[in-house]
C-alpha positions in Angstrom: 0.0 0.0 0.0 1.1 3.5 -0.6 2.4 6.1 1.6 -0.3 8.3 2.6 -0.3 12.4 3.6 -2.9 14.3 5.0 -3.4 18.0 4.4 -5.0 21.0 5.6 -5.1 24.3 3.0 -6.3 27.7 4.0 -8.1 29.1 1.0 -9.0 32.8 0.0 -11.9 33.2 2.5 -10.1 32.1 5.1 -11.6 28.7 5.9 -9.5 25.5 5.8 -9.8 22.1 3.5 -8.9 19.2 4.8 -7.8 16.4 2.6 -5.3 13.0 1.8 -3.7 12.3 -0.9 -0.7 10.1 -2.3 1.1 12.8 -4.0 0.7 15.9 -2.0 2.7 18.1 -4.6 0.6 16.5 -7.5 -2.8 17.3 -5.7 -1.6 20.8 -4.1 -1.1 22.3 -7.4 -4.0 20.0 -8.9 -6.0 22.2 -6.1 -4.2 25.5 -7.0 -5.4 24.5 -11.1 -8.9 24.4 -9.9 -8.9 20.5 -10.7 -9.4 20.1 -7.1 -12.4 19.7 -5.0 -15.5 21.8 -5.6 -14.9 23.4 -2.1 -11.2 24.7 -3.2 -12.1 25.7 -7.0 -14.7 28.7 -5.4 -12.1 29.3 -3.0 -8.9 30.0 -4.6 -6.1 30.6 -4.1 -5.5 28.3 -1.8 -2.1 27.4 0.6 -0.8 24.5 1.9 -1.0 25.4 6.1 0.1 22.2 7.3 0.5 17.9 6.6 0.9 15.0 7.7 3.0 11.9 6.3 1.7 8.2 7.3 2.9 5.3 6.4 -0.1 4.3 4.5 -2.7 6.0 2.6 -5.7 4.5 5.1 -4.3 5.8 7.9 -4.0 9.2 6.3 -7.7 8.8 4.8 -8.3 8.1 8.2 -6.9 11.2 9.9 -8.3 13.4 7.1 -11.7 12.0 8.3 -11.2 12.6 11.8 -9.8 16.5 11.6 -12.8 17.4 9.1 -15.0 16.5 12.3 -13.2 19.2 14.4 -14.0 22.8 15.2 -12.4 25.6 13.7 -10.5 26.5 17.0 -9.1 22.9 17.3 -7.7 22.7 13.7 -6.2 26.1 14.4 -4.7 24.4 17.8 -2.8 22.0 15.1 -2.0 23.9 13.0 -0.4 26.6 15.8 1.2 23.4 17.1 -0.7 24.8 20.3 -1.2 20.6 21.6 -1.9 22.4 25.4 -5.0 24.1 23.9 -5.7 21.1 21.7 -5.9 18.6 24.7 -8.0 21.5 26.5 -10.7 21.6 23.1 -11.3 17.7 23.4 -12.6 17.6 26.2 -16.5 17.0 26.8 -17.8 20.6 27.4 -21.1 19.6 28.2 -23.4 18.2 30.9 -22.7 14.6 30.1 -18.7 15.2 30.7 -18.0 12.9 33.6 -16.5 15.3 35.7 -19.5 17.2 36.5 -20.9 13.3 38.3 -19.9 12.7 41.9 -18.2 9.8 43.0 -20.7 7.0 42.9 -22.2 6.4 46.4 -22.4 3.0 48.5 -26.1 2.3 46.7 -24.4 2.6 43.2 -26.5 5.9 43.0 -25.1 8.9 41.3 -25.3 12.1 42.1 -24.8 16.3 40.4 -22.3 18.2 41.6 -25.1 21.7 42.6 
C-alpha cells in the first residue's frame, strides 16, 4: 500500500480544507489548477498550512476524516502546534462530561455536583 499524507489548506476566504492524498505536490497544485475539489475551486487561491506523512494512505484517509470532524479553533490548535489548547478543546464541554458526576455512592447511586 502507498504512503499516505494528510493535508490541511487555507483558502482565500479564510476557511481551511482538509484532505489526503498520495502525491501531496501532484494534488496541491491539482488544487491551485482548480482540478481540485469543488470546495477549493470557489475558493482559490489556496495554501498549503500544514500535513501529515503516514505510512499508509488509510491511515491518512483516516486522519483526514477525523480532523474534518473538528471545530475551527481545534484545527487552528494544530496547525499553531498549540497541543496544550488542543488537549484543552477535546474535552466534553457539556453536561454529560463525567466530571460534572460525583463519586458513585455505596447504593451505586449517582449524584450532580449543585
Amino acid at each position: 500500500m502507498p504512503i499516505g499524507y494528510m493535508y490541511i489548506l487555507k483558502c482565500s476566504d479564510d476557511t481551511y480544507y482538509t484532505g489526503s492524498t498520495v502525491n501531496l505536490k501532484k494534488r496541491i497544485l491539482e488544487h491551485q489548477a482548480g482540478l481540485g475539489a469543488n470546495y477549493t475551486l470557489k475558493r482559490l487561491p489556496i495554501e498549503l498550512y500544514y500535513f501529515e506523512k503516514f505510512t499508509r494512505i488509510d491511515l491518512a484517509f483516516q486522519r483526514e476524516k477525523q480532523i474534518q470532524n473538528w471545530s475551527r479553533k481545534k484545527k487552528e490548535a494544530l496547525l499553531m502546534k498549540n497541543y496544550e489548547k488542543l488537549h484543552r478543546l477535546a474535552i466534553c464541554q457539556n453536561n454529560s462530561h463525567h466530571s460534572f458526576y460525583k463519586n458513585r455512592s455505596p447504593s451505586g447511586a449517582e449524584g450532580k455536583d449543585g
